[in-house]
Predicted model as a PDB file, atoms N, CA, C, CB and O in Angstrom, pLDDT in the B-factor column:
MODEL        1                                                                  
ATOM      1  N   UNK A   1       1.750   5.887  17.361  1.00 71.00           N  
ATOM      2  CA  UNK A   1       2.455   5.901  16.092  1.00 71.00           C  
ATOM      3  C   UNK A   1       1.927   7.062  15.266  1.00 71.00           C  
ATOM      4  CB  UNK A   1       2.290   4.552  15.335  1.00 71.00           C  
ATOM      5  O   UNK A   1       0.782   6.908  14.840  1.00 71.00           O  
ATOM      6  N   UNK A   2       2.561   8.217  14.957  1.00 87.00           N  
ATOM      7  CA  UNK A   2       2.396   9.082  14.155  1.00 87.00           C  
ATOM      8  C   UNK A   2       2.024   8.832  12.521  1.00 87.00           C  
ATOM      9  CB  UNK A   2       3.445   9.692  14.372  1.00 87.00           C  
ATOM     10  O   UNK A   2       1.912   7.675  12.115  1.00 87.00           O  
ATOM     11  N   UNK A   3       1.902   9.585  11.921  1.00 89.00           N  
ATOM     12  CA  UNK A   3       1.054   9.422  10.814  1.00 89.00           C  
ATOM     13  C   UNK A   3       1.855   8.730  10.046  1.00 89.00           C  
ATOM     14  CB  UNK A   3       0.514  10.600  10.181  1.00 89.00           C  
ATOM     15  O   UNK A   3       1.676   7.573   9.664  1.00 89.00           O  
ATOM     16  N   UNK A   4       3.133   9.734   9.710  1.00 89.00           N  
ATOM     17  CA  UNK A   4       4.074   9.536   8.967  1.00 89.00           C  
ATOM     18  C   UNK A   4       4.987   8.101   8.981  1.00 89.00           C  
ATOM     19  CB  UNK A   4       4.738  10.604   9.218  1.00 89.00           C  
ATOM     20  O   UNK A   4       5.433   7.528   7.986  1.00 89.00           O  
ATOM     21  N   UNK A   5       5.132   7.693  10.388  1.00 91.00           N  
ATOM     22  CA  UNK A   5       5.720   6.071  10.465  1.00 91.00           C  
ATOM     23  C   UNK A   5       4.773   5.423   9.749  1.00 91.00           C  
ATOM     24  CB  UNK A   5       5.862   5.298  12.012  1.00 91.00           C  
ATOM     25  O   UNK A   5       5.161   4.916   8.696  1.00 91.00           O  
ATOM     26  N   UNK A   6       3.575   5.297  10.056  1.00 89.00           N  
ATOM     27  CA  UNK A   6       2.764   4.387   9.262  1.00 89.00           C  
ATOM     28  C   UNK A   6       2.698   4.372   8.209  1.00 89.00           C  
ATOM     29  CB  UNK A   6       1.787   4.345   9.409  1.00 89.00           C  
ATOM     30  O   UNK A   6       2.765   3.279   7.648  1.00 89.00           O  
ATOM     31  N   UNK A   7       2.510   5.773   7.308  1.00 90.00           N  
ATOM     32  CA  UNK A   7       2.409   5.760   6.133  1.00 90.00           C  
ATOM     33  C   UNK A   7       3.840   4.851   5.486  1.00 90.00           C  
ATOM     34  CB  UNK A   7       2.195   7.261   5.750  1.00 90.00           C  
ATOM     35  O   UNK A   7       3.839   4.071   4.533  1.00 90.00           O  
ATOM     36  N   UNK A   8       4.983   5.253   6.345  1.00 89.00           N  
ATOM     37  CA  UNK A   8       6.075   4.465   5.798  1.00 89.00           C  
ATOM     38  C   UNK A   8       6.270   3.005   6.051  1.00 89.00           C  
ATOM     39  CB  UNK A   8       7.172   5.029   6.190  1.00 89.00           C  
ATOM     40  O   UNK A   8       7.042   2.253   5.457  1.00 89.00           O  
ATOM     41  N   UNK A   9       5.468   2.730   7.005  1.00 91.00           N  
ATOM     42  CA  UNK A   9       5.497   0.931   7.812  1.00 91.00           C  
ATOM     43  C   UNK A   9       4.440   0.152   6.359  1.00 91.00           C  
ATOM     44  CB  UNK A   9       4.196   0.802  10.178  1.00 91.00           C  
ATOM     45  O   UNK A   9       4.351  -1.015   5.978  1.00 91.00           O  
ATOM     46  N   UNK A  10       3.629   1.730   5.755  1.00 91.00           N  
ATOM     47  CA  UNK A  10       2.431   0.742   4.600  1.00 91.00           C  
ATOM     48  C   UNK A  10       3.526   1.209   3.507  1.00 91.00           C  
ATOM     49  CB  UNK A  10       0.216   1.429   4.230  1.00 91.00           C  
ATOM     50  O   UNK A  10       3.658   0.099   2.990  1.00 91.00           O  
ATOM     51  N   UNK A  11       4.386   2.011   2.793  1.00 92.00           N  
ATOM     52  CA  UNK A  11       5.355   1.175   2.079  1.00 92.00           C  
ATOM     53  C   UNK A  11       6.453   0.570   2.083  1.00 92.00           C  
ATOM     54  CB  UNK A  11       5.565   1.485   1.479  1.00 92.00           C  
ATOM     55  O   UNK A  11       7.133   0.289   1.097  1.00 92.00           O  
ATOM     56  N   UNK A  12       6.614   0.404   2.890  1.00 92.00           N  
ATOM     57  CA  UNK A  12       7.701  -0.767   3.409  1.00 92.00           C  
ATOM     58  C   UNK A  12       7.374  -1.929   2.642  1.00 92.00           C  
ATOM     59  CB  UNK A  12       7.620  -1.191   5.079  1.00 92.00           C  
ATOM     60  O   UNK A  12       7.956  -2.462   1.697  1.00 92.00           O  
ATOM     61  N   UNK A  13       5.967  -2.300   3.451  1.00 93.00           N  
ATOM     62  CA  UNK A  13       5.489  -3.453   3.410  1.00 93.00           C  
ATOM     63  C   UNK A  13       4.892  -3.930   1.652  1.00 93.00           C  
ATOM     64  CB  UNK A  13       4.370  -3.374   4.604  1.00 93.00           C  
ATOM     65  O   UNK A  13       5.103  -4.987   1.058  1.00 93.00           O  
ATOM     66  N   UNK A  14       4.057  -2.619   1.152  1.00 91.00           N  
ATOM     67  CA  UNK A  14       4.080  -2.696  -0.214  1.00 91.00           C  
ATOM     68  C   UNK A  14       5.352  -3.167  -1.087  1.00 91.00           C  
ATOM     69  CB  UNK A  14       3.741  -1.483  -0.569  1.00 91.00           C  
ATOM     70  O   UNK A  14       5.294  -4.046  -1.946  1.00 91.00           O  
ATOM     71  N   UNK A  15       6.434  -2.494  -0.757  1.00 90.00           N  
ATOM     72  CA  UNK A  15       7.661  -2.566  -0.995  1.00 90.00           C  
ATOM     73  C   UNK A  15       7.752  -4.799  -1.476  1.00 90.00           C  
ATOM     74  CB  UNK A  15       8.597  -1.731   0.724  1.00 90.00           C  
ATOM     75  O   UNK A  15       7.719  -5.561  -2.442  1.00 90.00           O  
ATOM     76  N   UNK A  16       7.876  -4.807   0.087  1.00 90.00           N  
ATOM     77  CA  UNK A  16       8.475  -5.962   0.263  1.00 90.00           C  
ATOM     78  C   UNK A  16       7.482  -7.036  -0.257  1.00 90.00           C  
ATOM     79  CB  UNK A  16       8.893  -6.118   1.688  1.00 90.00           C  
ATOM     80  O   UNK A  16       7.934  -8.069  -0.751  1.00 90.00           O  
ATOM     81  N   UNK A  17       5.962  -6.798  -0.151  1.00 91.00           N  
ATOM     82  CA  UNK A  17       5.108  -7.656  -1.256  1.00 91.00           C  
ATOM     83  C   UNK A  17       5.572  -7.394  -2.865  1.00 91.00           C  
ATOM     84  CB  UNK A  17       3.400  -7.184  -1.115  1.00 91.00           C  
ATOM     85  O   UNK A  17       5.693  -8.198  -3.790  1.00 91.00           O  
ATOM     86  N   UNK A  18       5.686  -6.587  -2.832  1.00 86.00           N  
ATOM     87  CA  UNK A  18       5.600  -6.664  -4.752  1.00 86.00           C  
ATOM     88  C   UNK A  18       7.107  -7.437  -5.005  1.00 86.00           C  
ATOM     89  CB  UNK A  18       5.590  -4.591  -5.812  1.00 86.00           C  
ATOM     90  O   UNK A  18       7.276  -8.328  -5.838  1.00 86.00           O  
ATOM     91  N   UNK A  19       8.162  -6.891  -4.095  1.00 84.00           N  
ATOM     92  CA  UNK A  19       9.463  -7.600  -4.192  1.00 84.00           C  
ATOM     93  C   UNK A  19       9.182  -9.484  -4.248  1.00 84.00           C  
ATOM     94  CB  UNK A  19      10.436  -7.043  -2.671  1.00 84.00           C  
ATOM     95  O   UNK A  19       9.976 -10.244  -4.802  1.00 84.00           O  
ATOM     96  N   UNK A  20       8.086  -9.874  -3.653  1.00 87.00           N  
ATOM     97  CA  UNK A  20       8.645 -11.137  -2.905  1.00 87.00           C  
ATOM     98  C   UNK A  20       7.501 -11.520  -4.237  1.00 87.00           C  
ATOM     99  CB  UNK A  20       8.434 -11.583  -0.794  1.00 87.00           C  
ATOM    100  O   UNK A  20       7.996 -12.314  -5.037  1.00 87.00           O  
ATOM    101  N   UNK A  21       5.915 -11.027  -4.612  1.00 85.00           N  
ATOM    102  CA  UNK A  21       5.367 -11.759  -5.670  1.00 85.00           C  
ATOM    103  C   UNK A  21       6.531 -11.465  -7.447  1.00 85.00           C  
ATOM    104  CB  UNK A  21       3.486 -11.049  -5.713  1.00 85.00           C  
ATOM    105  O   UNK A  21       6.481 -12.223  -8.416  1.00 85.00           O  
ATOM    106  N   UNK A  22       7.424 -10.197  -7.348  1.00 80.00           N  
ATOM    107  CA  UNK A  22       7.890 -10.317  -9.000  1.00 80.00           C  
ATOM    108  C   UNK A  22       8.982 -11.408  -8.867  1.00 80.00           C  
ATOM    109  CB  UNK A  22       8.624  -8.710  -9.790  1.00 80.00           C  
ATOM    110  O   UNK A  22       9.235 -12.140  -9.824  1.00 80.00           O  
ATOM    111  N   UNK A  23       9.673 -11.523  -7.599  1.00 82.00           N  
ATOM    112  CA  UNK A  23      10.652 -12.884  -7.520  1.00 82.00           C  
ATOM    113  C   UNK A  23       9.924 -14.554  -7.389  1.00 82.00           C  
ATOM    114  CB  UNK A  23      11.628 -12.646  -6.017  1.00 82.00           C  
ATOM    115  O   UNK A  23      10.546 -15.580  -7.665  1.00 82.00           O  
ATOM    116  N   UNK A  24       8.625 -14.511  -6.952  1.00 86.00           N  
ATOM    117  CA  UNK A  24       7.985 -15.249  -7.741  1.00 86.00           C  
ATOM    118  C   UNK A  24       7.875 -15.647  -8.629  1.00 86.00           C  
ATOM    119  CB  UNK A  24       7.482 -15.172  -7.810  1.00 86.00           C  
ATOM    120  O   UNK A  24       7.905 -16.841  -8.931  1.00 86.00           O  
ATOM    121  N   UNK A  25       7.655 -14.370  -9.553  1.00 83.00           N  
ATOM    122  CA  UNK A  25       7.028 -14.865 -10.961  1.00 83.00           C  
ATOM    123  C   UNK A  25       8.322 -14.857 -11.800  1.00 83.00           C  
ATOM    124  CB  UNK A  25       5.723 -13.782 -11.678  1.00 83.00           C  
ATOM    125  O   UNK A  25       8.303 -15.282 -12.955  1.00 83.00           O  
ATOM    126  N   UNK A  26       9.354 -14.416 -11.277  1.00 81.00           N  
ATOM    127  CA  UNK A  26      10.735 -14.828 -12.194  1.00 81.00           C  
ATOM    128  C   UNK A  26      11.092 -13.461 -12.942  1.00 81.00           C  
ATOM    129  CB  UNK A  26      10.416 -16.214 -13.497  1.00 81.00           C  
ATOM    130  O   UNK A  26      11.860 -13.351 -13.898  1.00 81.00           O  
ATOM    131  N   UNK A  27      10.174 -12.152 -12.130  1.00 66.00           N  
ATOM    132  CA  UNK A  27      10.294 -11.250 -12.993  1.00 66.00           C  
ATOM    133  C   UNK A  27      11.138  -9.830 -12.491  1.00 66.00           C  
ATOM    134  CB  UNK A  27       8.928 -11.046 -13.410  1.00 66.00           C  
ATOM    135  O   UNK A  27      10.900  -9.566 -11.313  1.00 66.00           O  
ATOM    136  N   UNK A  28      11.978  -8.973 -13.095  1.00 61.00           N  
ATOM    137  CA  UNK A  28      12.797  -8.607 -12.260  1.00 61.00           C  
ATOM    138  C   UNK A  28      12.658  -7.269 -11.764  1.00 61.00           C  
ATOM    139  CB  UNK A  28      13.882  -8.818 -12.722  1.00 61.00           C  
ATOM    140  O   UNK A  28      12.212  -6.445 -12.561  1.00 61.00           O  
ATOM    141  N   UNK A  29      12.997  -6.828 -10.424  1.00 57.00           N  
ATOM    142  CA  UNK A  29      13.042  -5.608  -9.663  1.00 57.00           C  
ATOM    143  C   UNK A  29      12.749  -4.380 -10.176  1.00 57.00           C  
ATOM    144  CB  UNK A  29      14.135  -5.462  -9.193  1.00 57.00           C  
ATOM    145  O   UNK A  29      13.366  -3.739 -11.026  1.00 57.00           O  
ATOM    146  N   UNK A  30      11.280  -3.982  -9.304  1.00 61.00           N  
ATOM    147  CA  UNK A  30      11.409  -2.383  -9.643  1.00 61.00           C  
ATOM    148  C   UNK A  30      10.519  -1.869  -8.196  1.00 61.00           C  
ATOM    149  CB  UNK A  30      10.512  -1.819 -11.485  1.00 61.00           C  
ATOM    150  O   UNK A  30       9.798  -2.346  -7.320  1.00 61.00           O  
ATOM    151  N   UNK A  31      11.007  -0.810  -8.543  1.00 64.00           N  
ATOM    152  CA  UNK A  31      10.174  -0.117  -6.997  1.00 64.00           C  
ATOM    153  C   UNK A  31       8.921   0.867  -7.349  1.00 64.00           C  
ATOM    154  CB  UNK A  31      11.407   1.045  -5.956  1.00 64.00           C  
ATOM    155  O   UNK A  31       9.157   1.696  -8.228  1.00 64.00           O  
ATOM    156  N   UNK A  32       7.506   0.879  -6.721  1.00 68.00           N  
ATOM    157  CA  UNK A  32       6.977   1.824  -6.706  1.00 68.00           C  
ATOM    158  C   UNK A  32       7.071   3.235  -5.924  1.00 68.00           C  
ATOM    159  CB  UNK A  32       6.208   1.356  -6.634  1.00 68.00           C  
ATOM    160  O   UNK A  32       7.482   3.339  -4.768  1.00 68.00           O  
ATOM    161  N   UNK A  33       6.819   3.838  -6.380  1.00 76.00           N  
ATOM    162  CA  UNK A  33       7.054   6.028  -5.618  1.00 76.00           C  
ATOM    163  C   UNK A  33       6.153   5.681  -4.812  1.00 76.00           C  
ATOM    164  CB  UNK A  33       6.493   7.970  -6.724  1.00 76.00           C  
ATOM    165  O   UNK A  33       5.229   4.869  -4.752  1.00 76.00           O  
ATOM    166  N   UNK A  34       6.845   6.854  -3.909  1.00 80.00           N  
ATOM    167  CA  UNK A  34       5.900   7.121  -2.930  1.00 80.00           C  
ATOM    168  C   UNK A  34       4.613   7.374  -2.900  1.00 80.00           C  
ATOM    169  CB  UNK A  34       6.198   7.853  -2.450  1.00 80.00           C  
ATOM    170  O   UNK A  34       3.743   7.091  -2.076  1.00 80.00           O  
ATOM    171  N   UNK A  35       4.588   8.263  -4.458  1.00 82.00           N  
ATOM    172  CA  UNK A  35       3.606   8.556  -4.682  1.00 82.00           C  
ATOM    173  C   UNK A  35       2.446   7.568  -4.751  1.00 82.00           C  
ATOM    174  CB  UNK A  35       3.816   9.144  -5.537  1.00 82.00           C  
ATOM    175  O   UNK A  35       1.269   7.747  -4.436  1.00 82.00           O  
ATOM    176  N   UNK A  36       2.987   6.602  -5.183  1.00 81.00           N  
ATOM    177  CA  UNK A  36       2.179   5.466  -5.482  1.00 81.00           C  
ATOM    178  C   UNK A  36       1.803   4.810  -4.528  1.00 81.00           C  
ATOM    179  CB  UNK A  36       2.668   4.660  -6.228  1.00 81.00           C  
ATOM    180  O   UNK A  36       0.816   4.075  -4.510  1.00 81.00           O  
ATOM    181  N   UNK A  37       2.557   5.017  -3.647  1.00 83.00           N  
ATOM    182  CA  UNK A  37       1.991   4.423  -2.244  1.00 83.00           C  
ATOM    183  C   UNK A  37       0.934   5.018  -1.394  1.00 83.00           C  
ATOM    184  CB  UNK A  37       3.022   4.345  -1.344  1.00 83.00           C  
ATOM    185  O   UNK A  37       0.153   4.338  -0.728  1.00 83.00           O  
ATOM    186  N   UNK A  38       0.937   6.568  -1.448  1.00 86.00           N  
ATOM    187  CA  UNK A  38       0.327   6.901  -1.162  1.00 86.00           C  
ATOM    188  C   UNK A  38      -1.129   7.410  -1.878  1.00 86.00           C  
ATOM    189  CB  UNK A  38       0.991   7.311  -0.715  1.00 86.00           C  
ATOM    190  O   UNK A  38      -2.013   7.837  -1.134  1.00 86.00           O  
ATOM    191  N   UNK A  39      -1.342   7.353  -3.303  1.00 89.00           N  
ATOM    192  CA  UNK A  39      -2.441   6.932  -3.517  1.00 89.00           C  
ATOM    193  C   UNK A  39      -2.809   5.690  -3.583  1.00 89.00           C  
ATOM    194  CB  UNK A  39      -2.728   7.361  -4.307  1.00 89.00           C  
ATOM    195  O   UNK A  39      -3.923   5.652  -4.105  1.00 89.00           O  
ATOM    196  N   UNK A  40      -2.349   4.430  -3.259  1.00 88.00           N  
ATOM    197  CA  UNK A  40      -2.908   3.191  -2.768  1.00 88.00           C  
ATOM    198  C   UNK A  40      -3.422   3.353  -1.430  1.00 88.00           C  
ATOM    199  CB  UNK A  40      -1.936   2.111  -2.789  1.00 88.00           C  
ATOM    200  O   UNK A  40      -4.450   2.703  -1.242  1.00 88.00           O  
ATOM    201  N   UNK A  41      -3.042   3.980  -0.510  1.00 90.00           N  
ATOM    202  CA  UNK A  41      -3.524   4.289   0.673  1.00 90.00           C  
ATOM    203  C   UNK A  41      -4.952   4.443   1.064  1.00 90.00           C  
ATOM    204  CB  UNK A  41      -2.989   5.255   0.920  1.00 90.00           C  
ATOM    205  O   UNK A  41      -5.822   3.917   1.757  1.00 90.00           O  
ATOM    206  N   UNK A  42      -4.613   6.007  -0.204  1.00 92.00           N  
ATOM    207  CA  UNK A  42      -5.848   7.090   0.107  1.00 92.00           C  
ATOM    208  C   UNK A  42      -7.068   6.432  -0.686  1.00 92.00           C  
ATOM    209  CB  UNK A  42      -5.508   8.852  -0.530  1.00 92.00           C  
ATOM    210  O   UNK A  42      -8.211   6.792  -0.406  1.00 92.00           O  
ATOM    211  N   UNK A  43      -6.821   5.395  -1.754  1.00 92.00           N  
ATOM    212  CA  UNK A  43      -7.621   4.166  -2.520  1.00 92.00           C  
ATOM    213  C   UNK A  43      -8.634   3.353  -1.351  1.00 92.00           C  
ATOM    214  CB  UNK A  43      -6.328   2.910  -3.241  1.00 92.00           C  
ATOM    215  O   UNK A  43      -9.848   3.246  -1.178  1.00 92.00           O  
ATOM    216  N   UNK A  44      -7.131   2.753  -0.528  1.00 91.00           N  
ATOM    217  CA  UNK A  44      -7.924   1.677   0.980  1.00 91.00           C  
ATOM    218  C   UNK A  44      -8.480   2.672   1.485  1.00 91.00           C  
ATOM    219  CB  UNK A  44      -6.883   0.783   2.372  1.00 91.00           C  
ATOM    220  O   UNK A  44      -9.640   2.480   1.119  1.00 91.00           O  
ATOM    221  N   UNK A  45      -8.492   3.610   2.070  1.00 92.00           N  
ATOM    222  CA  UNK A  45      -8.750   4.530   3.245  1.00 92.00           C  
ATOM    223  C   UNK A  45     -10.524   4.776   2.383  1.00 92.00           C  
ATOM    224  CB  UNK A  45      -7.308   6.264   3.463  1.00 92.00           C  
ATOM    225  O   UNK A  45     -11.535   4.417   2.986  1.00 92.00           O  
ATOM    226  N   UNK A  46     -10.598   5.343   1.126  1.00 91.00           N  
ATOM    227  CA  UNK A  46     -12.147   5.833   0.916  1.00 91.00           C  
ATOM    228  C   UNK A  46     -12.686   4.414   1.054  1.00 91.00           C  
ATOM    229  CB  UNK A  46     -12.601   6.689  -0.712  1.00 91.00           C  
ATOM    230  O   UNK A  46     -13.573   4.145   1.865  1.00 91.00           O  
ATOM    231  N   UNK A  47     -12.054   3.383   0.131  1.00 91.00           N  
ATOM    232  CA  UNK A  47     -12.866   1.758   0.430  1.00 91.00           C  
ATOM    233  C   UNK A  47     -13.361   1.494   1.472  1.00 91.00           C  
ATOM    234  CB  UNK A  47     -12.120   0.572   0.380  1.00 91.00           C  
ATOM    235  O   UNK A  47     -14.521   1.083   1.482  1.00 91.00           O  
ATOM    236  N   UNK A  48     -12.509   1.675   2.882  1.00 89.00           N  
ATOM    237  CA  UNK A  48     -13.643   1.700   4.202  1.00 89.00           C  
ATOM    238  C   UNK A  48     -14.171   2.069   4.745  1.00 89.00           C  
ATOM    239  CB  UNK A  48     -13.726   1.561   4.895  1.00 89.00           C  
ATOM    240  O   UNK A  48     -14.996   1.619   5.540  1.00 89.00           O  
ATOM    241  N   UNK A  49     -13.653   3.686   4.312  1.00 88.00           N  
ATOM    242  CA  UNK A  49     -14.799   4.645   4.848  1.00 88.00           C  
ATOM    243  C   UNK A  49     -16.153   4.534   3.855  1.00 88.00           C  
ATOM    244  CB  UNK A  49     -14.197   6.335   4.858  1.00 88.00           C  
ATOM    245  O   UNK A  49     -17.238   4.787   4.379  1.00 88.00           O  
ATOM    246  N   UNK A  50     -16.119   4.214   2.635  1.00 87.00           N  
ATOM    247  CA  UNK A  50     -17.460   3.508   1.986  1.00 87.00           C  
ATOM    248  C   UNK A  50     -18.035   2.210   2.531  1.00 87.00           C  
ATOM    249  CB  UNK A  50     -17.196   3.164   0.545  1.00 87.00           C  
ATOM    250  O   UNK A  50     -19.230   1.912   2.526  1.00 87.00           O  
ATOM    251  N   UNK A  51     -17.179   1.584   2.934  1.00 85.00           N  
ATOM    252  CA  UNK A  51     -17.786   0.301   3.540  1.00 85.00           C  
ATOM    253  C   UNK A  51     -18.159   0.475   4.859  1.00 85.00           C  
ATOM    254  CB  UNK A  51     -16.882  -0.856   3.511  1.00 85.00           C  
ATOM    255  O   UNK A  51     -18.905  -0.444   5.198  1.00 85.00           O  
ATOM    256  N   UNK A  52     -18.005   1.067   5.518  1.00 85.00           N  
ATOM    257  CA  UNK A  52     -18.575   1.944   7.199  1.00 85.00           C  
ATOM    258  C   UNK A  52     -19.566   2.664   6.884  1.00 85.00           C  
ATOM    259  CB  UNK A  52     -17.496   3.128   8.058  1.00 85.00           C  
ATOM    260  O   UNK A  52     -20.261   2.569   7.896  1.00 85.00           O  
ATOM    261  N   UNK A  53     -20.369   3.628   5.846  1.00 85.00           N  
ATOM    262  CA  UNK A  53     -20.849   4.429   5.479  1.00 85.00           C  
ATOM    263  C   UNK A  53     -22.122   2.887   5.313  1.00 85.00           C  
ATOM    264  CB  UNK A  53     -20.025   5.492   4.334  1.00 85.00           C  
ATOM    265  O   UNK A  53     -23.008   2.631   6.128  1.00 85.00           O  
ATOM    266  N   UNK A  54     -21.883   2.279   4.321  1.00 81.00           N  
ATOM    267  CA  UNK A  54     -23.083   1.322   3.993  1.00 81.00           C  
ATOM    268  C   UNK A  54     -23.627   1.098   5.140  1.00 81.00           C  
ATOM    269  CB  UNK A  54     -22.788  -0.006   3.334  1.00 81.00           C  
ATOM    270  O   UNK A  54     -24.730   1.584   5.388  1.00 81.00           O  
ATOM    271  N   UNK A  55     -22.836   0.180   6.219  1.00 79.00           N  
ATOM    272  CA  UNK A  55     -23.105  -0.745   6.968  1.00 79.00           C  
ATOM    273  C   UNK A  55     -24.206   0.163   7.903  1.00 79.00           C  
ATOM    274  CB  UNK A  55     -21.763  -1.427   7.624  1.00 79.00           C  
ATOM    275  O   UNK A  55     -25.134  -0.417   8.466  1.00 79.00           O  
ATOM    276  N   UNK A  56     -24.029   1.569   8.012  1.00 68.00           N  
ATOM    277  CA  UNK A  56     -24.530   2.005   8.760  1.00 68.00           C  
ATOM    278  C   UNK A  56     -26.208   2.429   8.366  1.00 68.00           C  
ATOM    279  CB  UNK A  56     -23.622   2.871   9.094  1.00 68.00           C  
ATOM    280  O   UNK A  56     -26.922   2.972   9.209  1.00 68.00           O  
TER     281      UNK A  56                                                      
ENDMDL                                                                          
END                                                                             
């Protein structure tokens, strides 16, 4: 799987969480940018490369 599917398989999925908790809460539709997805990414991505870094 190339970079780029994934990056899009992780907002997809962002996508479809925030969709399924604001219809939860009764609250209505909006979408985050890409952009936003992809600094949530690059957010997880240092988090484990800090958490690999400790352990070691």
């Amino acid at each position: 799987m190339g970079q780029k599917t994934f990056l899009d398989l992780i907002y997809q999925s962002m996508q479809d969480s925030a969709r399924q908790v604001r219809l939860s809460l009764g609250r209505p539709s909006s979408r985050a940018t890409r952009q936003q997805a992809l600094q949530q990414v690059a957010m997880l991505k240092a988090a484990k490369d800090s958490a690999s870094r400790e352990q070691k």
